[in-house]
C-alpha positions as CSV (number, residue, x, y, z in Angstrom):
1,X,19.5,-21.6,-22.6
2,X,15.8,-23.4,-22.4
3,X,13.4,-21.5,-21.5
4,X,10.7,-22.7,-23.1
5,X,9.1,-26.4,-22.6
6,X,6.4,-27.9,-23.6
7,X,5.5,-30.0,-20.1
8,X,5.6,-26.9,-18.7
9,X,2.1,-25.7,-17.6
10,X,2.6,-21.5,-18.3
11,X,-1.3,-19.5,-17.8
12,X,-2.3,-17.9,-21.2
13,X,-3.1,-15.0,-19.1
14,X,-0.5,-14.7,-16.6
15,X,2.6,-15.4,-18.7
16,X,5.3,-13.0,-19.2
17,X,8.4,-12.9,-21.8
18,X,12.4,-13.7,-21.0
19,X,15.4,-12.7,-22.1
20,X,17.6,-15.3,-21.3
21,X,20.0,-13.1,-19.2
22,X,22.9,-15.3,-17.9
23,X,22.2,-15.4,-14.1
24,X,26.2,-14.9,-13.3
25,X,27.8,-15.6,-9.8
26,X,28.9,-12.0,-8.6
27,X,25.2,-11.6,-7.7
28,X,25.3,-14.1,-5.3
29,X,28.6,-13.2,-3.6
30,X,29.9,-9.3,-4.5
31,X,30.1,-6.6,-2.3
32,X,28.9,-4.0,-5.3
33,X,26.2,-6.2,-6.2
34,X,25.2,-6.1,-2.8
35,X,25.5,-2.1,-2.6
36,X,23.3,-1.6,-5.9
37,X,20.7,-3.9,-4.2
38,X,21.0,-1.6,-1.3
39,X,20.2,1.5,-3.5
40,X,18.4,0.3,-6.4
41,X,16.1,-2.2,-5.2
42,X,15.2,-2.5,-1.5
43,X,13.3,1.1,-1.5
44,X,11.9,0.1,-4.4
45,X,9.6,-2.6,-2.3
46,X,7.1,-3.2,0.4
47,X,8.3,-4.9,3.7
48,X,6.3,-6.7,6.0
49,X,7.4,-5.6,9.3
50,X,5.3,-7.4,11.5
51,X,1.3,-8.4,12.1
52,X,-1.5,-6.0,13.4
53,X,-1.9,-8.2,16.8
54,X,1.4,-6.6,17.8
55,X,0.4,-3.5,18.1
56,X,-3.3,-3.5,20.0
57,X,-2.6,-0.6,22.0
58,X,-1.0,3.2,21.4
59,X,2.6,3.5,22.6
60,X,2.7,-0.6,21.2
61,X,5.5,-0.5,18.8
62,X,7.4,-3.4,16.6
63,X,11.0,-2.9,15.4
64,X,12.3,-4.4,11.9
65,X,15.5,-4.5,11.4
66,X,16.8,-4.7,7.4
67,X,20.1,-5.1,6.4
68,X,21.8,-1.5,7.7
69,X,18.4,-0.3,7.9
70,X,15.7,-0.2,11.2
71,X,11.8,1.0,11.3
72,X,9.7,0.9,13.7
73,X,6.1,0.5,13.4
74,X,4.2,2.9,16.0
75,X,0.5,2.8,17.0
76,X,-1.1,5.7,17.6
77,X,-3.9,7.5,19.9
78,X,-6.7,7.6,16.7
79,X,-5.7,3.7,15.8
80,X,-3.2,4.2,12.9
81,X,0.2,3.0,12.7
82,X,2.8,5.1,11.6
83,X,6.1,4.0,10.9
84,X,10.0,5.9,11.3
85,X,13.6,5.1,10.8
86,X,14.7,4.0,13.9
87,X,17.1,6.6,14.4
88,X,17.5,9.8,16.4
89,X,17.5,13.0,14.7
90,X,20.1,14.2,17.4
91,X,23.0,12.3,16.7
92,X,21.8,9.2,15.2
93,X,21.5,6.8,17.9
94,X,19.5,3.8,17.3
95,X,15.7,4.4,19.6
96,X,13.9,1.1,20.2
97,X,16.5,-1.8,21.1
98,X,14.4,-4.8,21.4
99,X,11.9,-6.4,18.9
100,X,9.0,-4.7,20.4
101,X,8.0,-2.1,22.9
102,X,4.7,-0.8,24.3
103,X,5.7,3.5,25.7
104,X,3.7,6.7,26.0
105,X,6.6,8.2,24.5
106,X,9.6,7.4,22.4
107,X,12.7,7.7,24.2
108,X,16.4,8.3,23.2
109,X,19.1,6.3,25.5
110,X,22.0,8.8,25.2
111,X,20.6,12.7,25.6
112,X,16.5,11.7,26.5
113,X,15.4,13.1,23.4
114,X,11.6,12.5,24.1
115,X,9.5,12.3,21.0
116,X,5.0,11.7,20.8
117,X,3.8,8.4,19.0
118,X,3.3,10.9,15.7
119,X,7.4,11.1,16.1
120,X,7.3,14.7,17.1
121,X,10.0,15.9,19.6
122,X,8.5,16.8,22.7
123,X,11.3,17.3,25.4
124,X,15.3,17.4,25.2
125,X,17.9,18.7,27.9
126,X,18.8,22.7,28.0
127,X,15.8,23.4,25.4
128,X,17.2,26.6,25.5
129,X,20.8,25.8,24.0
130,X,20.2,25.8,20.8
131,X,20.5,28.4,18.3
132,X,17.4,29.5,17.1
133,X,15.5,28.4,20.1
134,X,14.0,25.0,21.5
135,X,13.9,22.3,18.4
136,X,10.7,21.0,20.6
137,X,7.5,21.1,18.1
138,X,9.8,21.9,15.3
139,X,12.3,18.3,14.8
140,X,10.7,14.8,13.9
141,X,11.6,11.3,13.4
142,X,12.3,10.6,9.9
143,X,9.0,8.9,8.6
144,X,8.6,6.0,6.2
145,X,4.9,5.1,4.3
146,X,3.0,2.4,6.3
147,X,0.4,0.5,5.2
148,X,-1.5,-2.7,6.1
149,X,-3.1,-5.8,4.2
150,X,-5.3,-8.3,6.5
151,X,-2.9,-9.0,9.9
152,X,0.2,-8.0,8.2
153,X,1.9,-4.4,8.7
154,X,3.9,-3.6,5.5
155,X,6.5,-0.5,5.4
156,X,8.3,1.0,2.2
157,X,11.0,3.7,2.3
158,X,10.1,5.4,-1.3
159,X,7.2,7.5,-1.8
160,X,7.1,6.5,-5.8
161,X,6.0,3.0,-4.8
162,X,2.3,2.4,-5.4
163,X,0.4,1.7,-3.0
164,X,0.4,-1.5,-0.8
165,X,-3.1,-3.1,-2.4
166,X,-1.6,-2.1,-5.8
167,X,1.6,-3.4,-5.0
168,X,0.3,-6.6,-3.8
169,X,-1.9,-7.6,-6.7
170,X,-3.3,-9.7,-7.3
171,X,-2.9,-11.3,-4.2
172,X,-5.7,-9.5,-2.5
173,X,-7.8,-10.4,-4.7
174,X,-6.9,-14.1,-5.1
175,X,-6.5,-14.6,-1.3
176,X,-9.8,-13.1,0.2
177,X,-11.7,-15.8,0.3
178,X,-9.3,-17.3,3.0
179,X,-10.5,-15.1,5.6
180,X,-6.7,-14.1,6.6
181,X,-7.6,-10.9,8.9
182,X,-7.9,-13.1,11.9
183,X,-5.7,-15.4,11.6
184,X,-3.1,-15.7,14.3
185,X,0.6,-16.1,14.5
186,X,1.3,-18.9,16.0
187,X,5.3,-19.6,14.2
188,X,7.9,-17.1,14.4
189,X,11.1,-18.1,13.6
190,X,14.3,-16.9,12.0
191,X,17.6,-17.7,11.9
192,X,21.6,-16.1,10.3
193,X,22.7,-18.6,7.3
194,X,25.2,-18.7,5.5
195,X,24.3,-17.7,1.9
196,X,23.0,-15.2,-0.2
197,X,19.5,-13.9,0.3
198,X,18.7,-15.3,-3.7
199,X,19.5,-18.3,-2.9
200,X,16.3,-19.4,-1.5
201,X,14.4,-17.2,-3.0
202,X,15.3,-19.0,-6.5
203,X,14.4,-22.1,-4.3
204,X,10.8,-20.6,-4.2
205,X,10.8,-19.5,-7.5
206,X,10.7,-23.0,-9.1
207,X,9.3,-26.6,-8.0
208,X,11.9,-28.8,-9.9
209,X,13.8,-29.4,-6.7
210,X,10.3,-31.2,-4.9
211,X,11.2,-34.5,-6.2
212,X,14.5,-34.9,-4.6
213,X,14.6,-32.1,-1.4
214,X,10.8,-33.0,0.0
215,X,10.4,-36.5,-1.3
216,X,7.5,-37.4,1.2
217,X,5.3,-34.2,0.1
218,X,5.0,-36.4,-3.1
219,X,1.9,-39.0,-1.3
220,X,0.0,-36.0,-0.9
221,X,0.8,-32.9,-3.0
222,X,0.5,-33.0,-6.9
223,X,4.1,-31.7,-8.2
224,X,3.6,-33.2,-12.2
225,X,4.2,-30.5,-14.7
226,X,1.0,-31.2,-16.3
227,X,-0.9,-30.5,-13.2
228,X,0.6,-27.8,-11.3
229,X,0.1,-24.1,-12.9
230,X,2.1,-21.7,-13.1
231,X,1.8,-17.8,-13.0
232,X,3.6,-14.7,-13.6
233,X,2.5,-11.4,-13.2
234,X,3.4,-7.7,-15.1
235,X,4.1,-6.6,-11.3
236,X,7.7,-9.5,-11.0
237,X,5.1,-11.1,-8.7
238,X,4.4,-14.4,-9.3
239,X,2.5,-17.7,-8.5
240,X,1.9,-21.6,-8.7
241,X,-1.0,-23.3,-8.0
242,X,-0.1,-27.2,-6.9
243,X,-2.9,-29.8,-6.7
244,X,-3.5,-30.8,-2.8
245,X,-5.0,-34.2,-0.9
246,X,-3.5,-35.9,-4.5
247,X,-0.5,-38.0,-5.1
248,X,1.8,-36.9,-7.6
249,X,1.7,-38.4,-11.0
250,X,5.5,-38.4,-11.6
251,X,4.8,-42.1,-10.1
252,X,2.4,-44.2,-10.2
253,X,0.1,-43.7,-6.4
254,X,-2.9,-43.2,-8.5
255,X,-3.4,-47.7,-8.8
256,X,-2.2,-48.5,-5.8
257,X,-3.1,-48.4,-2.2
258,X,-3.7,-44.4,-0.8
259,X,-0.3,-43.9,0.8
260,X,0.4,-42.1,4.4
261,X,-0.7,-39.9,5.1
262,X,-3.7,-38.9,2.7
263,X,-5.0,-42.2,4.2
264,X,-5.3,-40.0,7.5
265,X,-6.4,-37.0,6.0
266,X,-9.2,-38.7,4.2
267,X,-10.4,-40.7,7.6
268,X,-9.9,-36.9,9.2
269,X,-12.8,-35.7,7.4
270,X,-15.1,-39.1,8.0
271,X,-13.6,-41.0,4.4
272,X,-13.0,-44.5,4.1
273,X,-9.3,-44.6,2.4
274,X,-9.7,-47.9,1.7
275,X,-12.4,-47.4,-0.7
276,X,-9.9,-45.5,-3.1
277,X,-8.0,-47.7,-3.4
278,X,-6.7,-48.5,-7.3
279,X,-8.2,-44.8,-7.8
280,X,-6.9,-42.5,-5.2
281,X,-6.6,-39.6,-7.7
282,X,-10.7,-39.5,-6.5
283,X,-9.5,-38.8,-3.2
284,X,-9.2,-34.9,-3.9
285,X,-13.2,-34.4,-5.0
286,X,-14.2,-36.3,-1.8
287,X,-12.4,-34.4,0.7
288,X,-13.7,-31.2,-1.2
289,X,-17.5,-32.7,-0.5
290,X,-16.3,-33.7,2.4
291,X,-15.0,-30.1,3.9
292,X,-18.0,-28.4,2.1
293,X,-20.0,-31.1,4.2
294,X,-18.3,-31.0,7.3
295,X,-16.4,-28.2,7.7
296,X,-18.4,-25.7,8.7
297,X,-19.5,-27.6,11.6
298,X,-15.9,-28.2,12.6
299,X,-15.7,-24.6,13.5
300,X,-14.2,-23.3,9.9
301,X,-16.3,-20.6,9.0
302,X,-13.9,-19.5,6.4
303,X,-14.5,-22.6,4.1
304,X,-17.8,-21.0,2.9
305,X,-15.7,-18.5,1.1
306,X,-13.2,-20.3,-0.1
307,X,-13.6,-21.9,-3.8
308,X,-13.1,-26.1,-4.5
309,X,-9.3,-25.2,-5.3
310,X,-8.9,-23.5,-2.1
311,X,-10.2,-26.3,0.1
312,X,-7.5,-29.0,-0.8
313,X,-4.9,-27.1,-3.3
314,X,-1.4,-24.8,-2.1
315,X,-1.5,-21.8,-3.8
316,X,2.2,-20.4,-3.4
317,X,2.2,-16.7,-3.9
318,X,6.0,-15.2,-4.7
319,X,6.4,-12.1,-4.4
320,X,9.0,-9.5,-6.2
321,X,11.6,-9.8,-4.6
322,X,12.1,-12.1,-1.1
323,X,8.5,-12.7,-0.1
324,X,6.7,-15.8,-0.4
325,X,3.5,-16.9,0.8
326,X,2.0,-20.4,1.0
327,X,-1.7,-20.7,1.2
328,X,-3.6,-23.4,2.0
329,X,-6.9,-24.0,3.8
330,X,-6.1,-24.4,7.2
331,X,-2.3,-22.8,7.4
332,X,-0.6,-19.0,6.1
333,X,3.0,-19.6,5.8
334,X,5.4,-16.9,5.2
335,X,8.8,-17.1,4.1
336,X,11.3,-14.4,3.6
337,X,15.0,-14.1,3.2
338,X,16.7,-10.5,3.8
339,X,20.2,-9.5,3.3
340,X,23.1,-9.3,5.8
341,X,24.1,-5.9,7.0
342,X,27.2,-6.4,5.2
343,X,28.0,-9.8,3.8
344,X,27.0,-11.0,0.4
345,X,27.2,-14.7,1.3
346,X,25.1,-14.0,4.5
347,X,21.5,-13.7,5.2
348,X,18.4,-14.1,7.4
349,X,15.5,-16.3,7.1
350,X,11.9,-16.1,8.3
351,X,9.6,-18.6,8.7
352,X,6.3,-17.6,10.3
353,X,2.8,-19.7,10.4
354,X,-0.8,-18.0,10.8
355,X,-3.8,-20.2,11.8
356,X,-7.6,-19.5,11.7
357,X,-9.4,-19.2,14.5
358,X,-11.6,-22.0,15.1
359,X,-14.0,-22.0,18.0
360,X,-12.3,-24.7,20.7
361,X,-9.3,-24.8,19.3
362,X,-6.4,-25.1,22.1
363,X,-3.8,-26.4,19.9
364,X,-2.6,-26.4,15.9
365,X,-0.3,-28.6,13.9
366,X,2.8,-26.7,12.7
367,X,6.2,-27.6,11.5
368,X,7.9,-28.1,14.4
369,X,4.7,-30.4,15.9
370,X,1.9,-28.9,18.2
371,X,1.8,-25.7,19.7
372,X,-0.7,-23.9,21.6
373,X,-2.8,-22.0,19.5
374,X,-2.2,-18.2,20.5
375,X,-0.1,-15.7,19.3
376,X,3.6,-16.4,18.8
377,X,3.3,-19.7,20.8
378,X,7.1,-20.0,19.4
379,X,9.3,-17.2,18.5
380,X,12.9,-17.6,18.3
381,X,16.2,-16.9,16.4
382,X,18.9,-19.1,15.8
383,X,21.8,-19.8,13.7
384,X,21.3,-22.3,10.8
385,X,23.3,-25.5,11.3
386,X,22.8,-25.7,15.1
387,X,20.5,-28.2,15.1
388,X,17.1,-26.4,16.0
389,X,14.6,-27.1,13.7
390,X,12.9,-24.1,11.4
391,X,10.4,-26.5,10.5
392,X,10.5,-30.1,8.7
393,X,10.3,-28.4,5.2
394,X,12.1,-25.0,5.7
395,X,15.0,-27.2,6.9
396,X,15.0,-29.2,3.7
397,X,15.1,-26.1,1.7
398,X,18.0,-24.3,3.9
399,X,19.6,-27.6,3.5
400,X,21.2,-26.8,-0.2
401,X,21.9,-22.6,0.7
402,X,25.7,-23.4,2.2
403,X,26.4,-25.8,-0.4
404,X,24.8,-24.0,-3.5
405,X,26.6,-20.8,-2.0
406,X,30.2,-23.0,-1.8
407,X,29.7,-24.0,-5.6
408,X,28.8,-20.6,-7.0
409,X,32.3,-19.1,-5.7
410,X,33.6,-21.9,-8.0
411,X,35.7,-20.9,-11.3
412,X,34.1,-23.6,-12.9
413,X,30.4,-21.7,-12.7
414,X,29.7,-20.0,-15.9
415,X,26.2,-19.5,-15.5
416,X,22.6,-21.4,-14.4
417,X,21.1,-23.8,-17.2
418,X,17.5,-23.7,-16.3
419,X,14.8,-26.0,-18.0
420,X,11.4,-24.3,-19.2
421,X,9.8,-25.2,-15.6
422,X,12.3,-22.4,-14.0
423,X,11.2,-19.7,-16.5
424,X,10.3,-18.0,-13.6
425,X,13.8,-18.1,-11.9
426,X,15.1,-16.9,-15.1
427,X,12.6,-13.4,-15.2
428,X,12.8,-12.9,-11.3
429,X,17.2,-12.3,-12.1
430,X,16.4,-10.3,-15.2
431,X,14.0,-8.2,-12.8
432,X,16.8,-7.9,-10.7
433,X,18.9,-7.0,-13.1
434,X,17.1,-3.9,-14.6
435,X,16.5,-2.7,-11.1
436,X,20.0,-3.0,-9.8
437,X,21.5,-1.8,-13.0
438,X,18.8,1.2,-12.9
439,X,17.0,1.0,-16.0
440,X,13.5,1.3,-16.7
């Protein structure tokens, strides 16, 4: 197996070792795979659940439904959220129904089991029926740690986990300069597809696939080896910085003409395109004088934080293990791919977009064209395949999962051959592997 190449542009600081584990089929498609997962990994992890502007009031709750698993996300009198197992301590009946609810109290559907926001039981039928007295005061929902990073509302189901800013790191860190605790959720979509949960996230683990599944991201984002940077992280989290408002150089933009659409971009910020011409590589530094110039003015306060890299580059944070974040200056994408309650070869995708506030701003550019800009203009689920759109790029991506997940039930599959560029494919399955095994 190659996992090491020398085109491939690895940080001295943030590089980590392989073992060059053979990344076998049964992950993808067994039942007992899936189980370990189940046991082994998923409370080993932080989940986002949902975003802070959900829950503005007390009583305002959001649901997250994981595999087998359901949480809801509570806010309470003082201002915290607290977060439970959806699931009544009576007889196990499933609380909150819908995606999100705003209640005084928590109420049970079968028996009326009443419960307070701090998931304390506060009223049930014949209190005095049970042995040993009324279980008001003395029963409570099952509670899970609940933590929060900017918008986002996190949960995690093992109290061994470190904490949320810990877990994240360096993220925190790398992102503040963005501004991201106002920033509003404008996309939120998901949809059932039909492959393993690994699937994509091996998608987002590796950039080889840019050239021939999002051809027409090549006039405007850098994907050359030599120029994109790559980063992976003691935590399993990793990283990859890709050169923005630049052509790639696996062909030859840089002597030619500036291609659509960095032509628009550069006359969005007050640049001539025609003047870079034969040199458009230049393009990148001028829109970063430009921005610095202009952009305050625009109404994006948040550019005055932000470094040079920050105003024209993606920074696409991947984290350990179905969580991926795609930064850039005026866009927060996340996407996340969760398991099936029960099928291997099954799983759901997520695909939300957050937006800075900008003063005037009525409308954004998203993948799926303009919305209004105010929280969770679009929210949906769908199936994959039935022709609704999870966004121009997210659909190319989604596009290989059936396929890839046909051709890895295959006899003929002996196990992934990976160039140096997917070393970080290659140490995301030997994560997995350790943690699903159960070894230190």
């Amino acid at each position: 197996m190659n996992v090491q190449a020398n085109i491939s542009r690895y940080s001295k600081e943030f590089d980590q070792p392989v073992r060059g584990d053979t990344i076998t089929a049964d992950r993808y498609i067994s039942k007992e795979w899936m189980d370990k997962e189940m046991k082994h990994l998923w409370p080993k992890v932080w989940h986002l659940g949902g975003v802070l502007a959900e829950l503005e009031e007390p009583g305002d709750i959001i649901r997250h439904n994981f595999a087998k698993e359901s949480v809801i996300m509570v806010k309470q009198e003082d201002g915290s959220i607290r977060a439970f197992y959806n699931s009544c301590p009576h007889r196990g009946n499933r609380l909150v129904l819908g995606d999100a609810a705003s209640v005084p109290r928590i109420v049970c559907g079968y028996h009326n089991w009443t419960f307070d926001l701090d998931g304390t039981l506060a009223k049930v039928q014949d209190p005095d029926d049970f042995e040993g007295g009324s279980p008001c005061g003395q029963v409570h929902l099952s509670e899970l740690r609940c933590e929060t990073w900017g918008p986002f509302v996190f949960w995690c189901m093992d109290d061994d986990v470190p904490p949320l800013l810990e877990w994240l790191s360096p993220f925190p860190e790398r992102l503040k300069g963005y501004g991201l605790d106002n920033w509003v959720r404008v996309l939120n979509l998901s949809a059932d597809c039909e492959f393993n949960w690994k699937i994509i996230r091996d998608n987002f683990n590796e950039s080889y696939h840019l050239p021939t599944i999002h051809p027409e991201l090549s006039t405007f984002i850098n994907d050359g080896l030599p120029d994109t940077l790559f980063e992976m992280y003691p935590s399993g989290h990793n990283s990859m910085w890709m050169k923005g408002h630049q052509a790639t150089t696996r062909q030859d933009f840089h002597t030619t003409e500036v291609p659509a659409p960095l032509d628009e971009i550069a006359a969005a910020w007050g640049i001539d395109p025609a003047e870079y011409n034969g040199h458009t590589g230049d393009l990148r530094q001028a829109i970063i004088e430009a921005k610095r110039k202009l952009g305050p003015g625009r109404g994006y306060k948040n550019y005055d934080d932000m470094t040079d890299q920050q105003l024209v580059d993606y920074f696409h944070c991947t984290l350990f293990p179905n969580l991926t974040i795609t930064m850039s200056p005026e866009q927060c994408q996340i996407l996340r791919t969760e398991p099936h309650p029960t099928d291997p070869e099954k799983c759901v995708f997520q695909h939300w977009c957050l937006y800075p506030p900008v003063e005037g701003m009525k409308e954004v550019d998203t993948p799926i064209g303009r919305l209004p800009f105010r929280h969770d203009a679009e929210a949906r689920h769908s199936v994959y395949g039935d022709g609704v759109s999870l966004g121009y790029v997210a659909d190319q991506d989604l596009s290989i999962g059936t396929s890839q997940q046909q051709g890895l039930n295959s006899r003929g599959f002996k196990g992934c051959i990976l160039p140096g560029q997917e070393k970080r494919v290659q140490r995301f399955h030997e994560l997995l592997n350790d943690m699903v095994q159960n070894k230190d």
